[in-house]
HTML snippet that shows the backbone in 3Dmol.js (N, CA, C, O; Angstrom):
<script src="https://3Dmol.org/build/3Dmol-min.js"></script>
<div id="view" style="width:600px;height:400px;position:relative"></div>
<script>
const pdb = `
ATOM      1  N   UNK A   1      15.337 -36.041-120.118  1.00  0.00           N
ATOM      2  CA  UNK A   1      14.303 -35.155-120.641  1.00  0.00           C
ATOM      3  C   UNK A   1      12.930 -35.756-120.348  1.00  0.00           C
ATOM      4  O   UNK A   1      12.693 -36.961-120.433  1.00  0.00           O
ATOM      5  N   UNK A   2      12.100 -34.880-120.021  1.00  0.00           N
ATOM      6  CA  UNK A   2      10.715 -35.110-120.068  1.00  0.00           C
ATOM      7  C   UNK A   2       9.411 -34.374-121.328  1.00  0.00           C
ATOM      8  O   UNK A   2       9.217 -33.166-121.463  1.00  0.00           O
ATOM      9  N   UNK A   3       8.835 -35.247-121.943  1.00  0.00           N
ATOM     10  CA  UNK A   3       7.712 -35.073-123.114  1.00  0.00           C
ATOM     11  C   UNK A   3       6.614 -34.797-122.062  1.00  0.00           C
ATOM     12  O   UNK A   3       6.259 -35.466-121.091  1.00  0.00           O
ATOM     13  N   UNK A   4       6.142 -33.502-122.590  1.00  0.00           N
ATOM     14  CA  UNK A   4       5.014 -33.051-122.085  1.00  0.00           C
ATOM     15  C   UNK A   4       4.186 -32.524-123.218  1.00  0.00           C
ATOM     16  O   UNK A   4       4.251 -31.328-123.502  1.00  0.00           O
ATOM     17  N   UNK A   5       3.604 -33.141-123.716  1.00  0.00           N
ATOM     18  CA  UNK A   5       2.585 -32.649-125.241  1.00  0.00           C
ATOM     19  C   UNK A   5       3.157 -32.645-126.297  1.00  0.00           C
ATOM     20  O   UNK A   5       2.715 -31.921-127.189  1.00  0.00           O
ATOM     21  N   UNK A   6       4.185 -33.358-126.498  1.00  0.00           N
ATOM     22  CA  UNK A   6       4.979 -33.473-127.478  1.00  0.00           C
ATOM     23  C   UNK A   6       6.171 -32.520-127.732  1.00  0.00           C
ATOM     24  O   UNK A   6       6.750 -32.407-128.812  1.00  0.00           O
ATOM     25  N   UNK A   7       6.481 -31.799-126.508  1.00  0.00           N
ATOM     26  CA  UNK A   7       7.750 -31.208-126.609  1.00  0.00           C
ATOM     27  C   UNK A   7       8.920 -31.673-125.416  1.00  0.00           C
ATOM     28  O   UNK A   7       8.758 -31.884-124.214  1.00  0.00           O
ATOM     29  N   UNK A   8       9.604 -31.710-125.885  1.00  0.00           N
ATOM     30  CA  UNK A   8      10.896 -31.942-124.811  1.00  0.00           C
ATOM     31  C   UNK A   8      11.234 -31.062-123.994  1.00  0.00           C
ATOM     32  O   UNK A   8      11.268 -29.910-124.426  1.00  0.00           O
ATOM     33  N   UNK A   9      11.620 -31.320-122.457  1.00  0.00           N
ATOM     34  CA  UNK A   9      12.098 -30.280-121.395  1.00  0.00           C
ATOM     35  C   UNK A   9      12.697 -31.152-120.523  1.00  0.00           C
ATOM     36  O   UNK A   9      12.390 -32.267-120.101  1.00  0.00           O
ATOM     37  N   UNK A  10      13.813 -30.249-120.306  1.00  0.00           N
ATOM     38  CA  UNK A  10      15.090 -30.645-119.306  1.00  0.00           C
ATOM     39  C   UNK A  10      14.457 -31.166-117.944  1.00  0.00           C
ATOM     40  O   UNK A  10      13.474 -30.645-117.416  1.00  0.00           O
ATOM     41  N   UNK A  11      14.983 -32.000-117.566  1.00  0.00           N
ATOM     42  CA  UNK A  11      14.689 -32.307-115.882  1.00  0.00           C
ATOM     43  C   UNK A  11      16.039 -31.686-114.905  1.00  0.00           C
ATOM     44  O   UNK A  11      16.076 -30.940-113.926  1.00  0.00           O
ATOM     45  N   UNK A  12      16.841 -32.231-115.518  1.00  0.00           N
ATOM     46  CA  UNK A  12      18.078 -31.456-114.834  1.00  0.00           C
ATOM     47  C   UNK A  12      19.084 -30.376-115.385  1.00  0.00           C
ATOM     48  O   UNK A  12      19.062 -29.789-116.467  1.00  0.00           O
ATOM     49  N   UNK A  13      20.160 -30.256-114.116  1.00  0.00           N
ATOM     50  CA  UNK A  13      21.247 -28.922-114.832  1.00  0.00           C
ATOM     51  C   UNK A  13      21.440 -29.597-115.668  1.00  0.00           C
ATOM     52  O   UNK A  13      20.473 -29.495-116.423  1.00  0.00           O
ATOM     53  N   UNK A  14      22.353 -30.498-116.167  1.00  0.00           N
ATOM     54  CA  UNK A  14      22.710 -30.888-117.553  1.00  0.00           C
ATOM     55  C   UNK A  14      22.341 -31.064-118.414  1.00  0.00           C
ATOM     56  O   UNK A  14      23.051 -30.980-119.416  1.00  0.00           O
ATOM     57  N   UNK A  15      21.042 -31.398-118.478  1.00  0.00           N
ATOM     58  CA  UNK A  15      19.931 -31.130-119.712  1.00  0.00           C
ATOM     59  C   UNK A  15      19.575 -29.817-119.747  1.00  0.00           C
ATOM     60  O   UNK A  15      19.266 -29.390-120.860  1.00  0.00           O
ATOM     61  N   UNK A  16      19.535 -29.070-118.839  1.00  0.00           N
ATOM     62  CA  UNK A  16      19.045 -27.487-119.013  1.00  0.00           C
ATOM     63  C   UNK A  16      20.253 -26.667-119.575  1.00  0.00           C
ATOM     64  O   UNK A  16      20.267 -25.498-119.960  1.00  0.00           O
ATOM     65  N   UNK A  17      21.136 -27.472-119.526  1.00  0.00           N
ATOM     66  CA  UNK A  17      22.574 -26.583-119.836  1.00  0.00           C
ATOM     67  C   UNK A  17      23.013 -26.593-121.817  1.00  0.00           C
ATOM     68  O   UNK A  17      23.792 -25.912-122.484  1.00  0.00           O
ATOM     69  N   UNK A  18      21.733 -28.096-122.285  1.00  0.00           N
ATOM     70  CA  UNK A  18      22.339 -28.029-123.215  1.00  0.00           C
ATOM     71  C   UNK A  18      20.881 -28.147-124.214  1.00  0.00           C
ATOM     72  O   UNK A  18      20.645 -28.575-125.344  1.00  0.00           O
ATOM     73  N   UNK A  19      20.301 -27.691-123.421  1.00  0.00           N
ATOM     74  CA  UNK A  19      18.548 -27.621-124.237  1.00  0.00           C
ATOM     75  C   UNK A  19      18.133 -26.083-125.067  1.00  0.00           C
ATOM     76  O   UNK A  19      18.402 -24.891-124.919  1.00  0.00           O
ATOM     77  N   UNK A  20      17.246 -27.007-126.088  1.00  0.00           N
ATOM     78  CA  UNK A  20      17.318 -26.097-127.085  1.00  0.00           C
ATOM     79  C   UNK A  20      15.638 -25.685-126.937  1.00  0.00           C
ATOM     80  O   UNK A  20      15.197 -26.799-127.219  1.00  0.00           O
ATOM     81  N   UNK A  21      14.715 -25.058-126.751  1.00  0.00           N
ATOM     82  CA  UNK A  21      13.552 -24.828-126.729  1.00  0.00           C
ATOM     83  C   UNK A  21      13.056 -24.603-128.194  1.00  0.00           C
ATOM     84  O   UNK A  21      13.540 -23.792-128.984  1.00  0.00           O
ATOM     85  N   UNK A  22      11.955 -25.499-128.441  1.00  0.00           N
ATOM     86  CA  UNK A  22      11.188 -25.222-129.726  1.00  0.00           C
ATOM     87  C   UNK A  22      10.627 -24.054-129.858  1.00  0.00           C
ATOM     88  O   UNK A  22      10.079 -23.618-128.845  1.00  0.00           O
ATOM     89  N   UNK A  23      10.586 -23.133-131.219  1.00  0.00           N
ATOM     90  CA  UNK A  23      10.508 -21.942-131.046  1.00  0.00           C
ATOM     91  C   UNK A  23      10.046 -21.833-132.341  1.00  0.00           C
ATOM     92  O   UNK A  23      10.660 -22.521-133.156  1.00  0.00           O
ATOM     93  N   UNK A  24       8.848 -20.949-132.893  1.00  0.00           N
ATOM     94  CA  UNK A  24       8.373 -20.422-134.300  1.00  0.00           C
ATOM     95  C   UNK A  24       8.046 -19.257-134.088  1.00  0.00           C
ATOM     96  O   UNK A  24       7.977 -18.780-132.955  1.00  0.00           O
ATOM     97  N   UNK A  25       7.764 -18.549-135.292  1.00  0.00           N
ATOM     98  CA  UNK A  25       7.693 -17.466-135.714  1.00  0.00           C
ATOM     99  C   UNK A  25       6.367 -17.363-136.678  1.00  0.00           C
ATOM    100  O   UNK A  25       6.029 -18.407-137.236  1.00  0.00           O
ATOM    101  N   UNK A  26       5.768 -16.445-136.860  1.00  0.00           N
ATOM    102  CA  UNK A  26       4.698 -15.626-137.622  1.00  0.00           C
ATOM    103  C   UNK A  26       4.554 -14.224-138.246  1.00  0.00           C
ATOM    104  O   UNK A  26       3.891 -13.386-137.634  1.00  0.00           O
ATOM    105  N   UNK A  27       5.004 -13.981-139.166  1.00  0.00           N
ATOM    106  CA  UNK A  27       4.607 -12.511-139.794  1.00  0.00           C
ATOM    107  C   UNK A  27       2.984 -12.594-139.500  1.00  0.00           C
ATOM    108  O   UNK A  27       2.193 -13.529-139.372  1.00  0.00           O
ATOM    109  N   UNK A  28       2.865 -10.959-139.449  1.00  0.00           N
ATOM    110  CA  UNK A  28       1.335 -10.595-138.993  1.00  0.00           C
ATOM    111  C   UNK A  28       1.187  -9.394-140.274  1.00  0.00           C
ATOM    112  O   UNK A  28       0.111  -9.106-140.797  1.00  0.00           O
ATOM    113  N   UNK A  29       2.286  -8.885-140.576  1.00  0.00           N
ATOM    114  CA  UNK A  29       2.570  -8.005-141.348  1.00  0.00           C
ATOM    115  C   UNK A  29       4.095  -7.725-142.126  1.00  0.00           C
ATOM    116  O   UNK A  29       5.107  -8.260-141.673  1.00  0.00           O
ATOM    117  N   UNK A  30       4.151  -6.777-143.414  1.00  0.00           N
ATOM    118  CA  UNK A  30       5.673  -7.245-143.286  1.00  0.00           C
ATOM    119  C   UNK A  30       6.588  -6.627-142.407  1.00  0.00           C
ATOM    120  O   UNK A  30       7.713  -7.064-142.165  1.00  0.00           O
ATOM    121  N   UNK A  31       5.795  -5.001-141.654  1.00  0.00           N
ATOM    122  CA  UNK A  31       7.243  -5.332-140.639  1.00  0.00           C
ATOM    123  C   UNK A  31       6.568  -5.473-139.151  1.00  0.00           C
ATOM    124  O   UNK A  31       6.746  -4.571-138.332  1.00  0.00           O
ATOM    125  N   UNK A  32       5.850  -6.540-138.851  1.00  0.00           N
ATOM    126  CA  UNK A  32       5.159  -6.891-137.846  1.00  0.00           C
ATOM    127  C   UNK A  32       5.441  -8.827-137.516  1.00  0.00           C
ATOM    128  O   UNK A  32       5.145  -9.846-138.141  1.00  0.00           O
ATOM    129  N   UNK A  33       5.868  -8.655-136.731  1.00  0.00           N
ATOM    130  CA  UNK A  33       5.840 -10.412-135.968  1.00  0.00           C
ATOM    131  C   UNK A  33       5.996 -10.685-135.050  1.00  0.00           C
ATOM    132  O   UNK A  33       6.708 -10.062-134.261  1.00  0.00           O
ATOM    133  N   UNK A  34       5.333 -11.818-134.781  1.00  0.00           N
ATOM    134  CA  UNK A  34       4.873 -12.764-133.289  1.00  0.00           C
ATOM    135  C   UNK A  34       6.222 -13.845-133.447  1.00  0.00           C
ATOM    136  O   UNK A  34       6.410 -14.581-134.416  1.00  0.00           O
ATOM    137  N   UNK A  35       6.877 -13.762-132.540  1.00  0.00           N
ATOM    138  CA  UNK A  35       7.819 -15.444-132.121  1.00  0.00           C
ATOM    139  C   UNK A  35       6.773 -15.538-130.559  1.00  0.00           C
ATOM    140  O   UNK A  35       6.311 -14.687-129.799  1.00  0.00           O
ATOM    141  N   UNK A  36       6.718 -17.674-130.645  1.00  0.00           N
ATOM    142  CA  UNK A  36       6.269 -18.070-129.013  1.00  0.00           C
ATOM    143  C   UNK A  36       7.229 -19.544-129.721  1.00  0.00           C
ATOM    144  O   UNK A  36       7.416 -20.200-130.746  1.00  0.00           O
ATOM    145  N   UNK A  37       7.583 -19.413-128.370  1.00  0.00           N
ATOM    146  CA  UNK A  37       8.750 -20.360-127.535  1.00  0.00           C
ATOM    147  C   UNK A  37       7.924 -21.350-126.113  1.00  0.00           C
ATOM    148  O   UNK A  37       7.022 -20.972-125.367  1.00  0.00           O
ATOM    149  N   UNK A  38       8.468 -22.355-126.135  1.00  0.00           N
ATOM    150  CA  UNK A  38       8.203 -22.904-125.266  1.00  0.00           C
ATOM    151  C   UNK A  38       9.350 -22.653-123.915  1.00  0.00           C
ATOM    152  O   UNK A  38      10.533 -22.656-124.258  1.00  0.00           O
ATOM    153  N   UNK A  39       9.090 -22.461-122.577  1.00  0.00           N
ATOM    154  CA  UNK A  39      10.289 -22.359-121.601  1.00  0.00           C
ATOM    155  C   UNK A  39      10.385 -23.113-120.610  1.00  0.00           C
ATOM    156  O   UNK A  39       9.406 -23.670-120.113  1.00  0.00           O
ATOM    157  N   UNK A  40      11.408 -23.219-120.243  1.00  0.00           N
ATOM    158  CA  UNK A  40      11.603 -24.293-118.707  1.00  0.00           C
ATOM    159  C   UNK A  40      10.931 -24.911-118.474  1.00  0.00           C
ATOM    160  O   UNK A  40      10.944 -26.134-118.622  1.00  0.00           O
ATOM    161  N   UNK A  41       9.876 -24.032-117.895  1.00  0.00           N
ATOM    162  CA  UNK A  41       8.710 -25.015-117.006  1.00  0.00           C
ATOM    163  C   UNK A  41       8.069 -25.431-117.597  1.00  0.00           C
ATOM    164  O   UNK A  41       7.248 -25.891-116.803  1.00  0.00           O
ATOM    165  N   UNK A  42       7.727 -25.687-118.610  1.00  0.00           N
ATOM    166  CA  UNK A  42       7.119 -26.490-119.448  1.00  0.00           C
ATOM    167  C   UNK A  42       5.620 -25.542-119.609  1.00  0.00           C
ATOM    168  O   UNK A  42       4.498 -26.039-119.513  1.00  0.00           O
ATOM    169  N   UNK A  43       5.803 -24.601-119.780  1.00  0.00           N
ATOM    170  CA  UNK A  43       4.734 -23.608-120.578  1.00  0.00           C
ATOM    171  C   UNK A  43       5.303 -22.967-121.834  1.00  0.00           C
ATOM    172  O   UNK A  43       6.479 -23.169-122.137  1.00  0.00           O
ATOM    173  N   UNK A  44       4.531 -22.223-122.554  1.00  0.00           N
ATOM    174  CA  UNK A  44       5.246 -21.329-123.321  1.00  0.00           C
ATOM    175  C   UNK A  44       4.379 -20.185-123.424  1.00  0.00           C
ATOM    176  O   UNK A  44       3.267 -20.039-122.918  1.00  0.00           O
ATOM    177  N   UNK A  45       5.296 -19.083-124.435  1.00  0.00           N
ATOM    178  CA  UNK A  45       4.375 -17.586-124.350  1.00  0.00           C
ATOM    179  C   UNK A  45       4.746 -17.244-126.066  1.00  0.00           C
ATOM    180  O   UNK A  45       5.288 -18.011-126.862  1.00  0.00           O
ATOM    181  N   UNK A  46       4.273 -15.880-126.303  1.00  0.00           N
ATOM    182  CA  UNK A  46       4.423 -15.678-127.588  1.00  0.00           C
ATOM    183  C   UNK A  46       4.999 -14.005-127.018  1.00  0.00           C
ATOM    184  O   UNK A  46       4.916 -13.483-125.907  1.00  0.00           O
ATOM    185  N   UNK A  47       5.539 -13.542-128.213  1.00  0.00           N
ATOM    186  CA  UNK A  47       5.968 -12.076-128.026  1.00  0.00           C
ATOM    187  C   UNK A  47       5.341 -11.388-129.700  1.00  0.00           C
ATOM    188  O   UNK A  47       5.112 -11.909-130.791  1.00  0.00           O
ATOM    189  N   UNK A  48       5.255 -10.130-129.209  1.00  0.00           N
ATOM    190  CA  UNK A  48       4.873  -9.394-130.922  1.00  0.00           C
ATOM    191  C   UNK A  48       5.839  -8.291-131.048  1.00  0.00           C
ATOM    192  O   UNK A  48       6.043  -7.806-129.935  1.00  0.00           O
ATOM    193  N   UNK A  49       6.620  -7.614-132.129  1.00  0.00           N
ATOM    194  CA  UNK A  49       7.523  -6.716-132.367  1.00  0.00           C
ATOM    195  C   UNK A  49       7.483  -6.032-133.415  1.00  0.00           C
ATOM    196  O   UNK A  49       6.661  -6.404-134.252  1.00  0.00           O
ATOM    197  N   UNK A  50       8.144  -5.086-133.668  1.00  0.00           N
ATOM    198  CA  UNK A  50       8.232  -4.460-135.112  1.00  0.00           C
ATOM    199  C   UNK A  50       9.068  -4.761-135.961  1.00  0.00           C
ATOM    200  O   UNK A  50       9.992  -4.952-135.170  1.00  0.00           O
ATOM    201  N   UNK A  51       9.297  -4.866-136.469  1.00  0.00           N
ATOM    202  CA  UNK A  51      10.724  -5.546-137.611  1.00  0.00           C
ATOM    203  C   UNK A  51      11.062  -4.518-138.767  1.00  0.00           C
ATOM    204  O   UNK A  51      10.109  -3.809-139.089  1.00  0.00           O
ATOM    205  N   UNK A  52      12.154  -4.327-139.396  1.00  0.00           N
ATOM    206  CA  UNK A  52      12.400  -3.839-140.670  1.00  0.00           C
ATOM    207  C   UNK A  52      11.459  -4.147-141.540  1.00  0.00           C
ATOM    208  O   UNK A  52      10.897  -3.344-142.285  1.00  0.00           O
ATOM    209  N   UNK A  53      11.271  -5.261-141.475  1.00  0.00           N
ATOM    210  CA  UNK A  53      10.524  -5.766-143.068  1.00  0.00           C
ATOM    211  C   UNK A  53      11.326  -5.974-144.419  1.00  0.00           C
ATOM    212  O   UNK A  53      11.007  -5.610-145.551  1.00  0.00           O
ATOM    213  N   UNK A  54      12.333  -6.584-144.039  1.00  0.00           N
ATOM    214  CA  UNK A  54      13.346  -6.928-144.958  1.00  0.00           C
ATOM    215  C   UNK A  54      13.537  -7.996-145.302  1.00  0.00           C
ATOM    216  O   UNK A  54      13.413  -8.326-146.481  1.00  0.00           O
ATOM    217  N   UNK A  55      13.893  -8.817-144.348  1.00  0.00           N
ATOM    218  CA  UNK A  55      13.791 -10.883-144.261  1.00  0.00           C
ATOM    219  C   UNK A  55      13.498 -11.049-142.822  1.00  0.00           C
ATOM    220  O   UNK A  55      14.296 -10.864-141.902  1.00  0.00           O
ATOM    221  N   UNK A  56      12.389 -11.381-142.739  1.00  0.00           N
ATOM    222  CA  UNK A  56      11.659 -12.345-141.698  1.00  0.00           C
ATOM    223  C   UNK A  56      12.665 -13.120-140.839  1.00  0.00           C
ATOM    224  O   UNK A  56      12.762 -13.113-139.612  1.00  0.00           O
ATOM    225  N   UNK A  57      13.440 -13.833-141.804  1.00  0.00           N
ATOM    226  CA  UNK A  57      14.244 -15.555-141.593  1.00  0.00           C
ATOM    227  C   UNK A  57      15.120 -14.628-140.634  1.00  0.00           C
ATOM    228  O   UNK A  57      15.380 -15.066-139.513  1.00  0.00           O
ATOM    229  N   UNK A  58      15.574 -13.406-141.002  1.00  0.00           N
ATOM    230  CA  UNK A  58      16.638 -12.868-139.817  1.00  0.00           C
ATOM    231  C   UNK A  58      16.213 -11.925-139.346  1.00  0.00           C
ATOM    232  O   UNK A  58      17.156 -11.372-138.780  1.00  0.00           O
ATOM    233  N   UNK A  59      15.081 -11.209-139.184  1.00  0.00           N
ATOM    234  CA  UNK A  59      14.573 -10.793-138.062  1.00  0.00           C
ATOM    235  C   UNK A  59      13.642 -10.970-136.486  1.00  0.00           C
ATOM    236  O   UNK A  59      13.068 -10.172-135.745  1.00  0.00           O
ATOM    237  N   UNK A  60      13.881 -12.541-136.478  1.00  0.00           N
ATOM    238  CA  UNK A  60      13.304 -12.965-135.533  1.00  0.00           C
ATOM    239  C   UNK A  60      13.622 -12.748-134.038  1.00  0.00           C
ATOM    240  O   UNK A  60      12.761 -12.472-133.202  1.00  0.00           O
ATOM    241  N   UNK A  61      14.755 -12.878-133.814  1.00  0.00           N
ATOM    242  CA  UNK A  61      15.684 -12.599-132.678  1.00  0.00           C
ATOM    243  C   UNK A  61      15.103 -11.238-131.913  1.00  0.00           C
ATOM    244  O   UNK A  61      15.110 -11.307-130.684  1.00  0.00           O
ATOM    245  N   UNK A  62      14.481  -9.708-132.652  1.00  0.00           N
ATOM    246  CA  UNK A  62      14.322  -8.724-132.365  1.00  0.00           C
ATOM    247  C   UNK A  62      13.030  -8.854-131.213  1.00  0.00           C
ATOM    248  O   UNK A  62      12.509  -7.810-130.820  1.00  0.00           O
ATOM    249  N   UNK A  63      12.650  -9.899-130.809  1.00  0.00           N
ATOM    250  CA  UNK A  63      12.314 -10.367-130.044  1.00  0.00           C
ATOM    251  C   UNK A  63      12.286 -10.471-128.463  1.00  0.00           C
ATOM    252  O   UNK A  63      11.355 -10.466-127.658  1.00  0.00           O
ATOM    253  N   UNK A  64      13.367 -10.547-128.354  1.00  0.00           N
ATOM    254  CA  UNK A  64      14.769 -10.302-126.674  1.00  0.00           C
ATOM    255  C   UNK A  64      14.385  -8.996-126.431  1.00  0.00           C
ATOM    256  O   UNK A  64      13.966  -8.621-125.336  1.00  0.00           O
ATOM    257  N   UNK A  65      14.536  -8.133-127.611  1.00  0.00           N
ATOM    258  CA  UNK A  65      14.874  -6.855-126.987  1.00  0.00           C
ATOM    259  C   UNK A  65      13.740  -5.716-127.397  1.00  0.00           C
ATOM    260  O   UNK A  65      13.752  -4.667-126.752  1.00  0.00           O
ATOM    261  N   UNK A  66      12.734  -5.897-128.480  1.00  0.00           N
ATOM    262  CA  UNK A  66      11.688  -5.334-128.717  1.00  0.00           C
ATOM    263  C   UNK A  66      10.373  -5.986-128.340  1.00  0.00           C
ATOM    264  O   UNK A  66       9.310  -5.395-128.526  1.00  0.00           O
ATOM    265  N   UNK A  67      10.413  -6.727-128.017  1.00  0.00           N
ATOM    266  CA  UNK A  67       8.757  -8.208-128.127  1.00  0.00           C
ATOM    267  C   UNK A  67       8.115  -7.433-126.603  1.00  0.00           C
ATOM    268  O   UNK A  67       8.674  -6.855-125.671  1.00  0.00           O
ATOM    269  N   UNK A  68       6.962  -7.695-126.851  1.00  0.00           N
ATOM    270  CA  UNK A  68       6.172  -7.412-125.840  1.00  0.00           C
ATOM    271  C   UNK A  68       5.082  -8.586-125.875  1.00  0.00           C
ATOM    272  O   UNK A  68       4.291  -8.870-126.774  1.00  0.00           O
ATOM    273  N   UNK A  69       5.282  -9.189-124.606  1.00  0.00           N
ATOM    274  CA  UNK A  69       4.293 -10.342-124.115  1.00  0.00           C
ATOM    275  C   UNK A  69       3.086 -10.172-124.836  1.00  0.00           C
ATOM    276  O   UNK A  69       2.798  -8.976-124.870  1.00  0.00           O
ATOM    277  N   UNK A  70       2.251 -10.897-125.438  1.00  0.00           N
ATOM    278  CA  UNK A  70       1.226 -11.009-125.972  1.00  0.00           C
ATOM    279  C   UNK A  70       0.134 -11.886-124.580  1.00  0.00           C
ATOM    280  O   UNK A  70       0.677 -12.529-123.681  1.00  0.00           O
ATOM    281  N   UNK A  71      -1.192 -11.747-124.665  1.00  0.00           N
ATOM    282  CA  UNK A  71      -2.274 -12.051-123.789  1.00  0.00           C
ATOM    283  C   UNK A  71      -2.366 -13.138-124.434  1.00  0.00           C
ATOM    284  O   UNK A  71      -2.134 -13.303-125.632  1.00  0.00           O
ATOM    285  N   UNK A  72      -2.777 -14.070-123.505  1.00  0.00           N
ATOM    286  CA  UNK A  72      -2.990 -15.790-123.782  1.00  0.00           C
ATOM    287  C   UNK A  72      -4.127 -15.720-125.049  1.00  0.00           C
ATOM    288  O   UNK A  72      -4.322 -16.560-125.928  1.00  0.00           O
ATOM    289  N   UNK A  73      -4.661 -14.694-124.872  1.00  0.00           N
ATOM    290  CA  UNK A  73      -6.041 -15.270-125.758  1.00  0.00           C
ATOM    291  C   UNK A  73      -5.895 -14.503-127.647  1.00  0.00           C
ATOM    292  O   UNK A  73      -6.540 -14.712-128.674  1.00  0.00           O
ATOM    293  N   UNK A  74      -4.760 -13.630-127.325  1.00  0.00           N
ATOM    294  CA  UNK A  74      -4.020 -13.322-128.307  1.00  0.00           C
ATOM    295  C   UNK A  74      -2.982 -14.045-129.015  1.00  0.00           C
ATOM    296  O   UNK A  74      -2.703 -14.015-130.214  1.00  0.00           O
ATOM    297  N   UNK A  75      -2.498 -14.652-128.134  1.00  0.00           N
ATOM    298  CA  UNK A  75      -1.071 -15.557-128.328  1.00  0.00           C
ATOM    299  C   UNK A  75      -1.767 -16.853-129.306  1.00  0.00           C
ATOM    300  O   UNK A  75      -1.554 -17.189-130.471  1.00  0.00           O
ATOM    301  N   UNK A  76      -2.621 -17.349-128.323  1.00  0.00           N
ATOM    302  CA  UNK A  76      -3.798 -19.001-129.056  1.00  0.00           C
ATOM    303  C   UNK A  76      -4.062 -18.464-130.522  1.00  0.00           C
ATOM    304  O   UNK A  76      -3.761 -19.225-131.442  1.00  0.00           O
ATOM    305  N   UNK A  77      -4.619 -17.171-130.838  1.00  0.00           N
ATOM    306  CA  UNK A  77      -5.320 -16.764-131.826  1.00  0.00           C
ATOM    307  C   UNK A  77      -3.991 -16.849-133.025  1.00  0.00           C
ATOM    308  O   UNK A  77      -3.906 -17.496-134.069  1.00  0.00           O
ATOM    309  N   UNK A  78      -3.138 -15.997-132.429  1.00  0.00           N
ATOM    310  CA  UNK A  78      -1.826 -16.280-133.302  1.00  0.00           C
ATOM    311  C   UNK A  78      -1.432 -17.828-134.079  1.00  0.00           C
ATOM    312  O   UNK A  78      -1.440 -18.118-135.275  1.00  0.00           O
ATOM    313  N   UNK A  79      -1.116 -18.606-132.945  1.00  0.00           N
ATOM    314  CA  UNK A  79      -0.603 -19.951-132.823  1.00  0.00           C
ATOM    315  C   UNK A  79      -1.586 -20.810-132.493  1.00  0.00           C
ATOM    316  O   UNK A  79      -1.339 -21.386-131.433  1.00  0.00           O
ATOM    317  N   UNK A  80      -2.835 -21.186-133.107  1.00  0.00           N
ATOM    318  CA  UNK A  80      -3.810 -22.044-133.011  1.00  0.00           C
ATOM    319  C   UNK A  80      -3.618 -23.581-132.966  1.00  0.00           C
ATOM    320  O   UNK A  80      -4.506 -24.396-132.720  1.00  0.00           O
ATOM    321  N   UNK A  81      -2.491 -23.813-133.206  1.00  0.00           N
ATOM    322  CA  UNK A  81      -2.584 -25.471-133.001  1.00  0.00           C
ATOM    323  C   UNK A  81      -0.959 -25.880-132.790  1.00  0.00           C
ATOM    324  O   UNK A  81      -0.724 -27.085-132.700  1.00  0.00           O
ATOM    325  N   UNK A  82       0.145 -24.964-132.710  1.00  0.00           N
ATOM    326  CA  UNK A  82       1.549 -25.340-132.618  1.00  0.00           C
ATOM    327  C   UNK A  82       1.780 -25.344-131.001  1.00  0.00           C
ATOM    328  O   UNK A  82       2.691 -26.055-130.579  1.00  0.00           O
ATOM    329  N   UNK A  83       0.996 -24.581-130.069  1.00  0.00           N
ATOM    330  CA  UNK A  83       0.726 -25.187-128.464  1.00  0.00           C
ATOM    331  C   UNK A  83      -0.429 -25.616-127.591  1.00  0.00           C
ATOM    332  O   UNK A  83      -0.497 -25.477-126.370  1.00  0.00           O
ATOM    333  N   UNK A  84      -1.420 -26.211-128.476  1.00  0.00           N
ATOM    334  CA  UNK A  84      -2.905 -26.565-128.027  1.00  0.00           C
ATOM    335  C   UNK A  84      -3.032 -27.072-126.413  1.00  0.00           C
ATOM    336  O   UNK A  84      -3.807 -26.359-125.777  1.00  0.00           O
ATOM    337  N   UNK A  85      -2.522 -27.981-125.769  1.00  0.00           N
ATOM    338  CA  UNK A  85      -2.528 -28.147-124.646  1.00  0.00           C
ATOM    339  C   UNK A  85      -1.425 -28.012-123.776  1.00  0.00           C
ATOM    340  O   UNK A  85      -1.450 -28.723-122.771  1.00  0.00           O
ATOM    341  N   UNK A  86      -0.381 -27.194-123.953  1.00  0.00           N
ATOM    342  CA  UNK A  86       0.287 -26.625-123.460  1.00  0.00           C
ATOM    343  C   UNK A  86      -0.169 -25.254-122.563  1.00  0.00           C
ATOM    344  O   UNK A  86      -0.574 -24.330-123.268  1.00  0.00           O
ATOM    345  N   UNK A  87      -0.153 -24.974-120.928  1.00  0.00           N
ATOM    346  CA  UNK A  87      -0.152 -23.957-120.684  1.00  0.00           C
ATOM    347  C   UNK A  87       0.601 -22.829-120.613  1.00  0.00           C
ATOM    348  O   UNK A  87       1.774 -22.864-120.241  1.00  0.00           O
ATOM    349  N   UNK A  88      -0.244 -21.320-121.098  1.00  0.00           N
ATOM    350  CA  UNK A  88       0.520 -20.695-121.295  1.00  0.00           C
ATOM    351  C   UNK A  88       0.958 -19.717-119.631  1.00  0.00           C
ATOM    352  O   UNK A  88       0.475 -19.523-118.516  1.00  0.00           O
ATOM    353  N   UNK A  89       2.148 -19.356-120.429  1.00  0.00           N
ATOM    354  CA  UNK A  89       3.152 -18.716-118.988  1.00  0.00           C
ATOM    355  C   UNK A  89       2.436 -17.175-118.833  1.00  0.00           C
ATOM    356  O   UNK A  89       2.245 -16.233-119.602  1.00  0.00           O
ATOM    357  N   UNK A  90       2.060 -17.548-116.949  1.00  0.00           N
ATOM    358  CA  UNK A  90       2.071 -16.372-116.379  1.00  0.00           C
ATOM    359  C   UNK A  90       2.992 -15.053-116.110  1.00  0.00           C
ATOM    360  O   UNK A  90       2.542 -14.107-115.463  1.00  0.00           O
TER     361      UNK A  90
END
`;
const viewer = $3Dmol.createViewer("view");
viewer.addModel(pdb, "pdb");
viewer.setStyle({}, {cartoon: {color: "spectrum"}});
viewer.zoomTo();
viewer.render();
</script>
């Protein structure tokens, strides 16, 4: 593994095969939330979705299949200090 700003990323298949990417979440509203993940290449992005508004803790996932890429300067505003010098993915 390689530390790049304080997160871990695979160098090889076998580390990529068994790597877990750091990943949080943000309510914006209760049925509104941002998840950003860090990926592969050692960037990360954020996504925003709609949610039930029921429990947060298990609606995060809706993400995959509802999230729509958020703009870097949206994403920072979200997540102000959990990827500070990390670049974000094109």
């Amino acid at each position: 593994m390689i530390t790049v700003e304080g997160f871990d990323f695979p160098e090889t298949i076998e580390e990529a095969s068994t790597w877990e990417p750091f990943a949080t979440s943000q309510p914006l509203h209760s049925c509104v939330m941002c998840y950003a993940t860090v990926r592969m290449e050692q960037t990360w992005c954020a996504y925003i979705f709609n949610v039930p508004g029921l429990t947060h803790r298990n609606e995060w996932e809706a993400w995959r299949t509802d999230g729509a890429k958020l703009s870097e300067t949206i994403a920072r505003a979200v997540f102000p200090h959990a990827f500070r010098n990390l670049p974000y993915a094109k």
